[in-house]
TORROTOR-939756 format. One line per field, with one value per residue (C-alpha): residue number from 1; residue in three letters; x, y, z. Coordinates in steps of 0.2 Angstrom, whole numbers, always signed. Layout:
N
num: NUM / ...
residu: ALA / ...
xx: X / ...
yy: Y / ...
zz: Z / ...
END
This chain:
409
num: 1 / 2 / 3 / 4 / 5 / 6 / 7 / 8 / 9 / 10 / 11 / 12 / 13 / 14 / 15 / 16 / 17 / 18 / 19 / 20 / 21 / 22 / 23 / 24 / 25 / 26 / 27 / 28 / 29 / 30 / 31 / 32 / 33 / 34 / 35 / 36 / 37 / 38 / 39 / 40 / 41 / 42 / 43 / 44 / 45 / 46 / 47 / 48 / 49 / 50 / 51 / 52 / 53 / 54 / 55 / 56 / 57 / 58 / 59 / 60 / 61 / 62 / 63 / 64 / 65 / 66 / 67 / 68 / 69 / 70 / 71 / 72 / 73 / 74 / 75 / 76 / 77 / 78 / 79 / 80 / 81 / 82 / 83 / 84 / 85 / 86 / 87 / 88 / 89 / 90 / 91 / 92 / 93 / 94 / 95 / 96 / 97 / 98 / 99 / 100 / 101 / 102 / 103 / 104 / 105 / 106 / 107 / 108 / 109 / 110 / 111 / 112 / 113 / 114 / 115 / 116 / 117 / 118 / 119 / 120 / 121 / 122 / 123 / 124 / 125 / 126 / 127 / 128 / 129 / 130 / 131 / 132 / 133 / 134 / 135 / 136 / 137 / 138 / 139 / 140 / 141 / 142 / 143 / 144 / 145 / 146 / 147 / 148 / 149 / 150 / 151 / 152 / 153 / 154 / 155 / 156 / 157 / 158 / 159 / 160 / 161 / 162 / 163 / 164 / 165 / 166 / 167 / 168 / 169 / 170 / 171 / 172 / 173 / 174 / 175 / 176 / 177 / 178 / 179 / 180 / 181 / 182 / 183 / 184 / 185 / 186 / 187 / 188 / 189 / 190 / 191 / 192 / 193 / 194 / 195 / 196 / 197 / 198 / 199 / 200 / 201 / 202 / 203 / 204 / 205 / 206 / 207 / 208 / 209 / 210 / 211 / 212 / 213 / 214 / 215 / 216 / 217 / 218 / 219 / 220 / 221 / 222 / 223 / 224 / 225 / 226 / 227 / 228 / 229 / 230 / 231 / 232 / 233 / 234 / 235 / 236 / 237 / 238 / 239 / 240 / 241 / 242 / 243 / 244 / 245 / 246 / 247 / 248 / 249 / 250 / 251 / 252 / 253 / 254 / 255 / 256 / 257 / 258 / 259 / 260 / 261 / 262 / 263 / 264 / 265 / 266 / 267 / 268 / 269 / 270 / 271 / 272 / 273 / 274 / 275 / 276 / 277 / 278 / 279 / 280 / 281 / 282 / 283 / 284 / 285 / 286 / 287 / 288 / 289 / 290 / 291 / 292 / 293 / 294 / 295 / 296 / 297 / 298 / 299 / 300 / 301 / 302 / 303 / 304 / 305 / 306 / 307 / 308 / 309 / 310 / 311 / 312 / 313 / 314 / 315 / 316 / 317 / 318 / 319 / 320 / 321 / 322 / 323 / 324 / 325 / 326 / 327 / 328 / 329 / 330 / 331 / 332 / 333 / 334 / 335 / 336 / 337 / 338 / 339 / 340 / 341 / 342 / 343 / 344 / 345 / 346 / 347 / 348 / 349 / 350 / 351 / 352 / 353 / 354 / 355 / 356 / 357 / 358 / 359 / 360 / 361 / 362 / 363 / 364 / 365 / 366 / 367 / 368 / 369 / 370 / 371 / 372 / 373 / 374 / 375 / 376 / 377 / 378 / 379 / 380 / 381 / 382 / 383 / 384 / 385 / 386 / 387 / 388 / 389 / 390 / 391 / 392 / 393 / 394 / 395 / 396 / 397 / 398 / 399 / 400 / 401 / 402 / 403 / 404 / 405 / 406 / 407 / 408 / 409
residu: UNK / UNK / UNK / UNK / UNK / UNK / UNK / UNK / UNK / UNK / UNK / UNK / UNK / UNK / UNK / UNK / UNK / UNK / UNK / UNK / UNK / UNK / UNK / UNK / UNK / UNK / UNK / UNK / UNK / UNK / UNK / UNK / UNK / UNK / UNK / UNK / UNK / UNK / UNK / UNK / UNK / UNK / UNK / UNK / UNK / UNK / UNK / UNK / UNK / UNK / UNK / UNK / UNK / UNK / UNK / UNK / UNK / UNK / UNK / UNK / UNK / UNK / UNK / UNK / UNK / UNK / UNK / UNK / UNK / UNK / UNK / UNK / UNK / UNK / UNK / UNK / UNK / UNK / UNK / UNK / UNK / UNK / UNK / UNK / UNK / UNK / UNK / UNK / UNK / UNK / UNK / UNK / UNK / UNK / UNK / UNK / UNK / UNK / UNK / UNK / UNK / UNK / UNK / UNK / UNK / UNK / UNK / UNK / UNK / UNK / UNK / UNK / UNK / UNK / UNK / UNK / UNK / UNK / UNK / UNK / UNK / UNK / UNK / UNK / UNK / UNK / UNK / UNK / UNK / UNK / UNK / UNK / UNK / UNK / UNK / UNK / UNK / UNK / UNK / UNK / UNK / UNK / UNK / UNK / UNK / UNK / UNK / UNK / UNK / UNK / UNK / UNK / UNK / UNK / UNK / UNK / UNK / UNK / UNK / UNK / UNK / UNK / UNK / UNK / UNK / UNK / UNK / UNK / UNK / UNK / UNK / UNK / UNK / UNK / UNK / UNK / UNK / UNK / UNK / UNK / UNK / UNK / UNK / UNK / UNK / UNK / UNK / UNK / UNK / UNK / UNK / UNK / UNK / UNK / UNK / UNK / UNK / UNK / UNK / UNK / UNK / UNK / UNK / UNK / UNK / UNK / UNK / UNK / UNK / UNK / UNK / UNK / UNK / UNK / UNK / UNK / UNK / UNK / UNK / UNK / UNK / UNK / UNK / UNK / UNK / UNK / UNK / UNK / UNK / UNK / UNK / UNK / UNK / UNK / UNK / UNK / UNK / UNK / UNK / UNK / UNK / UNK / UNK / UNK / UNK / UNK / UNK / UNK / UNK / UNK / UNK / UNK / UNK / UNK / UNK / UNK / UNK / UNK / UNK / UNK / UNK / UNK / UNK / UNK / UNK / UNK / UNK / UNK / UNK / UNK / UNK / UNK / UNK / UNK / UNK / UNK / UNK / UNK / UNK / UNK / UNK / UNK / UNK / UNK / UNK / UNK / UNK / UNK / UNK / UNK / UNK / UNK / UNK / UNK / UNK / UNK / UNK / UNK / UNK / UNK / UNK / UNK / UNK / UNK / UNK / UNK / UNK / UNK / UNK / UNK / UNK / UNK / UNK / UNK / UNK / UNK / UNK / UNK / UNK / UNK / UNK / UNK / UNK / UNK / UNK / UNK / UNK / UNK / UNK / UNK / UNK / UNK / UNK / UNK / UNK / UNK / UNK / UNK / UNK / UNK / UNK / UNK / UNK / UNK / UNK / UNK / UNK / UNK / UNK / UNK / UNK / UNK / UNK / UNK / UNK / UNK / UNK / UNK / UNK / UNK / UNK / UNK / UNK / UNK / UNK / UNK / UNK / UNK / UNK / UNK / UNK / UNK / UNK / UNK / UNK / UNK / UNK / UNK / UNK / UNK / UNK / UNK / UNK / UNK / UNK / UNK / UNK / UNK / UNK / UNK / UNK / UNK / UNK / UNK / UNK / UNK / UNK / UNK / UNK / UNK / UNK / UNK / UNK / UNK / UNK / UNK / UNK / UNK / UNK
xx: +56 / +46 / +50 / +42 / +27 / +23 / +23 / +11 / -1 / +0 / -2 / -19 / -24 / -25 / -33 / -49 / -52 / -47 / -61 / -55 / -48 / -29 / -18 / -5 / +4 / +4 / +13 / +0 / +4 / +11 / +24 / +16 / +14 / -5 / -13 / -24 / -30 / -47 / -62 / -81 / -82 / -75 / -89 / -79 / -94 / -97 / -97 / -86 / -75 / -65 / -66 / -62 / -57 / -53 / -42 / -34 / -20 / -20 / -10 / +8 / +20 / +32 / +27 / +25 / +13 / +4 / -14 / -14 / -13 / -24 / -22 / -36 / -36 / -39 / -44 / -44 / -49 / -51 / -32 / -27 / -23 / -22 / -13 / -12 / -9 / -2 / +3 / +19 / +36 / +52 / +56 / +57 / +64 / +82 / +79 / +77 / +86 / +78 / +61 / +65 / +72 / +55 / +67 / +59 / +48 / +32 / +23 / +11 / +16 / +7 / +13 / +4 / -9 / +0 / +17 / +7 / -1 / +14 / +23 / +10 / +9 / +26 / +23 / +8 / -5 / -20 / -27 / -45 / -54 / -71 / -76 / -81 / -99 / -95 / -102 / -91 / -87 / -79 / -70 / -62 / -60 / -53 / -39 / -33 / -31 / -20 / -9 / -9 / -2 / +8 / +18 / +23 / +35 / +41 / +44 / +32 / +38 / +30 / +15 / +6 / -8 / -12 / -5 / -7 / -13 / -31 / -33 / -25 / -37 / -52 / -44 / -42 / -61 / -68 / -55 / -62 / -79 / -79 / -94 / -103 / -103 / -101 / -116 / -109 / -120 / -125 / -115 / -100 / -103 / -111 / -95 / -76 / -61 / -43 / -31 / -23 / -39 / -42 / -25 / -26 / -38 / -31 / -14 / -21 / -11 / +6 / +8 / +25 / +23 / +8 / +20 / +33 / +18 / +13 / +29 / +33 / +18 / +10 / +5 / -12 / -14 / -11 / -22 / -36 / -56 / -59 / -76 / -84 / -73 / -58 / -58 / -54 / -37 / -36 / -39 / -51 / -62 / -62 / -68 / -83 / -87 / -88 / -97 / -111 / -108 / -117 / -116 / -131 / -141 / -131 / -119 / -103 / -93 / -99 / -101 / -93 / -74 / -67 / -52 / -35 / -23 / -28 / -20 / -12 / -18 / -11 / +0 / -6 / +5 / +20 / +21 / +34 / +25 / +29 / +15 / +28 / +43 / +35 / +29 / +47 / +54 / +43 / +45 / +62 / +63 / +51 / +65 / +79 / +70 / +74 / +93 / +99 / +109 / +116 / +117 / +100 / +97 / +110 / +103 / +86 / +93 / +102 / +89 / +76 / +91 / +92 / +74 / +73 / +86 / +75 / +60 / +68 / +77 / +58 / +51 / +62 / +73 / +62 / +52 / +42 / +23 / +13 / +29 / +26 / +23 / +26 / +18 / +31 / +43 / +39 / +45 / +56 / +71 / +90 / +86 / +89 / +106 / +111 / +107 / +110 / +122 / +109 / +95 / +92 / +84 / +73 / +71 / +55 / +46 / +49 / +44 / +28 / +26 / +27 / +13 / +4 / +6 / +3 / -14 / -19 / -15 / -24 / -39 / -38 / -36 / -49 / -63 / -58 / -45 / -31 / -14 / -2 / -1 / -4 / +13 / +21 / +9 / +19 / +34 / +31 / +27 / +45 / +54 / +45 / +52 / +68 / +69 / +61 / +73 / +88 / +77 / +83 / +65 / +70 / +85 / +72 / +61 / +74 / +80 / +65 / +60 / +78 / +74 / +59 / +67 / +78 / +65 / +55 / +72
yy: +129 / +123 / +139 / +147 / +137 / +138 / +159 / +155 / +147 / +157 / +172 / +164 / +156 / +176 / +180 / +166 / +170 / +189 / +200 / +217 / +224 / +220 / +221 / +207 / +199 / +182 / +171 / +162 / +142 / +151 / +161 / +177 / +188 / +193 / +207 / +201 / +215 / +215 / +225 / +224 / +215 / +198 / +188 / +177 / +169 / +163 / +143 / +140 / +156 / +140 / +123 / +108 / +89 / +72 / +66 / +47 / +40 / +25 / +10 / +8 / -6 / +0 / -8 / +8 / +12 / -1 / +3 / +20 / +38 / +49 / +70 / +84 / +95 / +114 / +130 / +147 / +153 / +170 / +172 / +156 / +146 / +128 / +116 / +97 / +93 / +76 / +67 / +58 / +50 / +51 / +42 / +23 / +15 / +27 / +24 / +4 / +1 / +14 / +10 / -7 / +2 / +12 / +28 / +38 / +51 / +60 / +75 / +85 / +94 / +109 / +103 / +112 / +102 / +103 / +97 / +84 / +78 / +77 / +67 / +51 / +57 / +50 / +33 / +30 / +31 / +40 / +51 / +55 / +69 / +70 / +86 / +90 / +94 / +106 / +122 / +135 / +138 / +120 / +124 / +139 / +128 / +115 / +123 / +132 / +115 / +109 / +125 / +120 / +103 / +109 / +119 / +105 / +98 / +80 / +74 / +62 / +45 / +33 / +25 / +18 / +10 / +25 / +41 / +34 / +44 / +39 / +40 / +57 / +64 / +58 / +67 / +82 / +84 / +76 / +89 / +103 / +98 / +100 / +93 / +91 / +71 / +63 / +50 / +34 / +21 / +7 / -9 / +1 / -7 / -25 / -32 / -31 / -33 / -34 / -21 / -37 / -42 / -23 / -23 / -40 / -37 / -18 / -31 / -41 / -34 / -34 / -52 / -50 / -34 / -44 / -57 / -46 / -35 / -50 / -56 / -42 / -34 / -43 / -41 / -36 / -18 / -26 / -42 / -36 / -33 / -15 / -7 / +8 / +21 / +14 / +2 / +18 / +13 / +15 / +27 / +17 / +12 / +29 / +34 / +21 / +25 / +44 / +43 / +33 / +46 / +64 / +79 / +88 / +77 / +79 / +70 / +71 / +67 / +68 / +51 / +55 / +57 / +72 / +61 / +73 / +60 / +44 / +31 / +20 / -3 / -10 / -25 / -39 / -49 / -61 / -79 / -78 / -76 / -82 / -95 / -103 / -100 / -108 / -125 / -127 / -126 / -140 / -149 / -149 / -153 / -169 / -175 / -173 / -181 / -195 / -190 / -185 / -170 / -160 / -143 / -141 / -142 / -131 / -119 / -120 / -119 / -103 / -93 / -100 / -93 / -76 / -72 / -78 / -65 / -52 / -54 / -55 / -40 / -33 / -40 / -35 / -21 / -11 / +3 / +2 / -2 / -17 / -27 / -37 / -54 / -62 / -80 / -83 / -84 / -102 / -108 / -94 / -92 / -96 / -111 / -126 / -119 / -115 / -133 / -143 / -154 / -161 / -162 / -180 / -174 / -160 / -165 / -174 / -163 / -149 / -157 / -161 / -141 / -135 / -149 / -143 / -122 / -127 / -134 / -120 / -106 / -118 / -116 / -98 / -93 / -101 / -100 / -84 / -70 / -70 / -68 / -75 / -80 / -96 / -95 / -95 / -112 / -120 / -115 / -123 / -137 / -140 / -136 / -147 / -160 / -154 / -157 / -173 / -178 / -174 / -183 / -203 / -208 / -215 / -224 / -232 / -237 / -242 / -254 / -261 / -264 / -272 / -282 / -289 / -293 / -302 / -311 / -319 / -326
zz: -22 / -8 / +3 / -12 / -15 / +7 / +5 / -11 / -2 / +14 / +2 / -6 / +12 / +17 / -1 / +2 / +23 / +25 / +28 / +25 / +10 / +7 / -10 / -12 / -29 / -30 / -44 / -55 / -63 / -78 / -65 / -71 / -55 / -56 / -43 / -31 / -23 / -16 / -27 / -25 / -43 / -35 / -26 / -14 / -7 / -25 / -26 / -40 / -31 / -24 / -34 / -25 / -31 / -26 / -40 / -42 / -55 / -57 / -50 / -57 / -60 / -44 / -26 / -19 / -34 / -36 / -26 / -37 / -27 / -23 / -19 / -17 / -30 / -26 / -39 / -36 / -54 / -54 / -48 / -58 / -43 / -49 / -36 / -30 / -13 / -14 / +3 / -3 / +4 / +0 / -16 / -11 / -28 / -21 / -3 / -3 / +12 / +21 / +17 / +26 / +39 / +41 / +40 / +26 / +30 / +20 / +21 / +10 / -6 / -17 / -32 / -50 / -57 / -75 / -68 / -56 / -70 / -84 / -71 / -73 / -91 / -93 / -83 / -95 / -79 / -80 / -69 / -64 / -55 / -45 / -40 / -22 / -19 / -3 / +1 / -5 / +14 / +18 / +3 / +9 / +26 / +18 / +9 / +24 / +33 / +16 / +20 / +38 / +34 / +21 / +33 / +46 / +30 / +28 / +42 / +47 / +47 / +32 / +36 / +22 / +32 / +44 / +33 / +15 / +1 / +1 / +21 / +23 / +10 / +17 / +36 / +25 / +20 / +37 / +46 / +34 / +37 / +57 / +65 / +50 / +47 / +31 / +28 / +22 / +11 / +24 / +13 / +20 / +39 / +33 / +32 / +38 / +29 / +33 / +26 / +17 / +10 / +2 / -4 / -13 / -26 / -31 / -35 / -48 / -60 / -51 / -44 / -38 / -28 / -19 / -16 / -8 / +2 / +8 / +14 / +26 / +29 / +46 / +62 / +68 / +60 / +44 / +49 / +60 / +53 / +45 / +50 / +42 / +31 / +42 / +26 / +17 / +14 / -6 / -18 / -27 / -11 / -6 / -22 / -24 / -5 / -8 / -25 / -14 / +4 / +5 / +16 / +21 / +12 / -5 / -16 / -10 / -24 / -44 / -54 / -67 / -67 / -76 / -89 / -83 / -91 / -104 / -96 / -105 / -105 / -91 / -94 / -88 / -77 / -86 / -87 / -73 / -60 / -38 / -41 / -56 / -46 / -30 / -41 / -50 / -34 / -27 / -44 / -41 / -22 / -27 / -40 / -29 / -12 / -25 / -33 / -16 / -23 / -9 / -19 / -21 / -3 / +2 / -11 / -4 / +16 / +10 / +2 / +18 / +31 / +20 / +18 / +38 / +42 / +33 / +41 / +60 / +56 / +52 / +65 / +79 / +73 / +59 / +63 / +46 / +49 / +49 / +53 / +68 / +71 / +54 / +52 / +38 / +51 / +53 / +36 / +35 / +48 / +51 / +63 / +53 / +44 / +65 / +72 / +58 / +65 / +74 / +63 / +64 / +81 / +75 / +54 / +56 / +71 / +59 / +46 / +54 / +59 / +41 / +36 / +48 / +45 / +27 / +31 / +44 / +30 / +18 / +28 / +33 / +16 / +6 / +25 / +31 / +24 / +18 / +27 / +14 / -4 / -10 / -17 / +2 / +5 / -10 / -4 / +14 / +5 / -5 / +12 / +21 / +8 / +10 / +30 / +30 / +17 / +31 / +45 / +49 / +46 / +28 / +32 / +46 / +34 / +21 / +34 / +42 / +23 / +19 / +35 / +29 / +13 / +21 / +33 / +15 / +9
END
């Protein structure tokens, strides 16, 4: 199928930019084999001969999904050409442990816009297209470096945050227009923002997958300040920069979307959220600094070594993006469950370092930008309750208090 869909587009490649007269059939969306050949009634040069489009769905319920996607869109309609090139990965939801692994690949596909479209139908997203104010020359450039990048397959390795949808479509254009500059609105370069920061407002609707993005996402390319159309990282900004960018002194992009697929209401996030689970847990860790119950601790120690594990493998063994140093490493790692045996040595020092984390996050978060979620502060806080509880500075106060009891009798 894909063989097919490369000698389709090399065929219309050859259609668009050949200047001599050639005859060639070519297999239209319906799969109806339509002849092309070249006749003085076909004005190539016409603007509307090529018909080019930014299109966006919007964000889904899926953590690979949830900032929305977006592909360029390219007509040819006098031969019924009608296809999306969408930069996409291997399916992540099948490949889990891959994705962790930074093992999938992706690459651009030329995918029909009806069977592009009938597959966020069917997940209830809508889909939007903004047509492409380019001369009909750029056009015609621009879908021969979609062919070009088609051809080099899936085997680029999966980078959301250098590759990802929005960013490669913008390279597309900006390759297609060659020296020609795109003129952004000035408010673009006011102010910086990390890729965290532009991620977090596009997950209000999908706590959880925020929670779990921010849990291993890290490191300076994830946390460093975004100038310029380098903060381009989402189909939405890229859409609200390009509707408010010209070329040449003209819109770039219409105002007006054109409605591909009705999306369906969003749901709005469940009552269970990481901010609930983060407060039971330090509900529960208060009770029990109190009851003494061992099993909780050991629970808690276990899911803090697990989720330590996780990010050292990340960290040091991963080849997925923005998984460097990880901040969460400090409340999260295997060190405690290790040197337990001698945690009456190290309880209360470490204690002392999750306070302090917890503040510093505290700070950075509400002064600055954000690098975790307010759920990880909550949690630094219930295990900070639960190492102090295993440090000997209670039994020292509970003695020097027994003492002075003793002393007023």
């Amino acid at each position: 199928m894909k063989k097919q869909i490369y000698i389709l587009l090399f065929e219309l490649l050859f259609l668009i930019v050949a200047t001599q007269p050639i005859s060639a059939q070519i297999i239209n969306t319906e799969g109806q084999y339509v002849d092309t050949t070249f006749n003085d009634n076909i004005d190539r040069t016409a603007e509307d001969f090529v018909i080019a489009s930014l299109v966006i769905a919007d964000p889904g319920t899926v953590l690979y999904s949830v900032l929305g996607h977006a592909c360029i869109r390219m007509q040819c309609p006098t031969f019924d050409m009608d296809y999306c090139f969408s930069y996409e990965s291997d399916t992540v939801n099948q490949k889990v442990l891959s994705f962790l692994a930074g093992k999938l690949t992706m690459g651009l596909f030329a995918i029909p816009t009806t069977d592009y479209c009938t597959q966020y139908c069917e997940q209830g997203r809508g889909v939007y297209e903004y047509t492409l104010n380019l001369p009909i020359d750029v056009k015609r450039e621009l879908w021969r470096v979609l062919d070009k990048h088609l051809a080099e397959g899936i085997y680029l390795p999966y980078d959301y945050l250098h590759q990802g949808c929005a960013i490669t479509a913008k390279n597309f254009v900006k390759e297609a227009l060659g020296e020609t500059k795109i003129q952004y609105d000035s408010s673009l370069y006011n102010t910086s923002r990390s890729a965290k920061d532009i991620c977090k407002k596009q997950m209000e609707n999908a706590l959880w997958a925020r929670f779990f993005c921010y849990s291993i996402a890290s490191g300076m390319d994830a946390e460093k300040p975004l100038w310029g159309e380098k903060q381009l990282i989402v189909p939405i900004g890229l859409v609200n920069a390009w509707q408010q960018a010209t070329v040449n002194g003209k819109p770039l992009l219409t105002k007006e979307p054109n409605i591909l697929v009705e999306g369906k209401p969003q749901v709005a996030n469940g009552w269970f959220t990481p901010m609930i689970l983060a407060l039971t847990l330090l509900i529960l860790s208060i009770i029990n600094f109190f009851w003494k119950k061992p099993y909780f601790d050991w629970l808690m120690l276990a899911i803090q070594t697990i989720i330590g594990c996780g990010l050292i493998y990340l960290m040091c063994f991963s080849d997925l993006c923005c998984t460097d140093w990880n901040w969460l490493i400090i409340v999260f790692n295997p060190l405690p469950i290790i040197f337990w045996h001698w945690k009456k040595y190290w309880a209360l020092p470490y204690t002392i370092i999750l306070i302090l984390w917890s503040i510093n996050m505290t700070i950075i978060t509400i002064w600055s930008h954000t690098l975790i979620t307010w759920s990880h502060i909550v949690l630094s806080m219930t295990f900070s309750l639960i190492i102090l509880k295993q440090s000997n500075i209670l039994q020292t106060y509970k003695k020097k208090l027994k003492r002075y009891e003793n002393k007023q009798n």
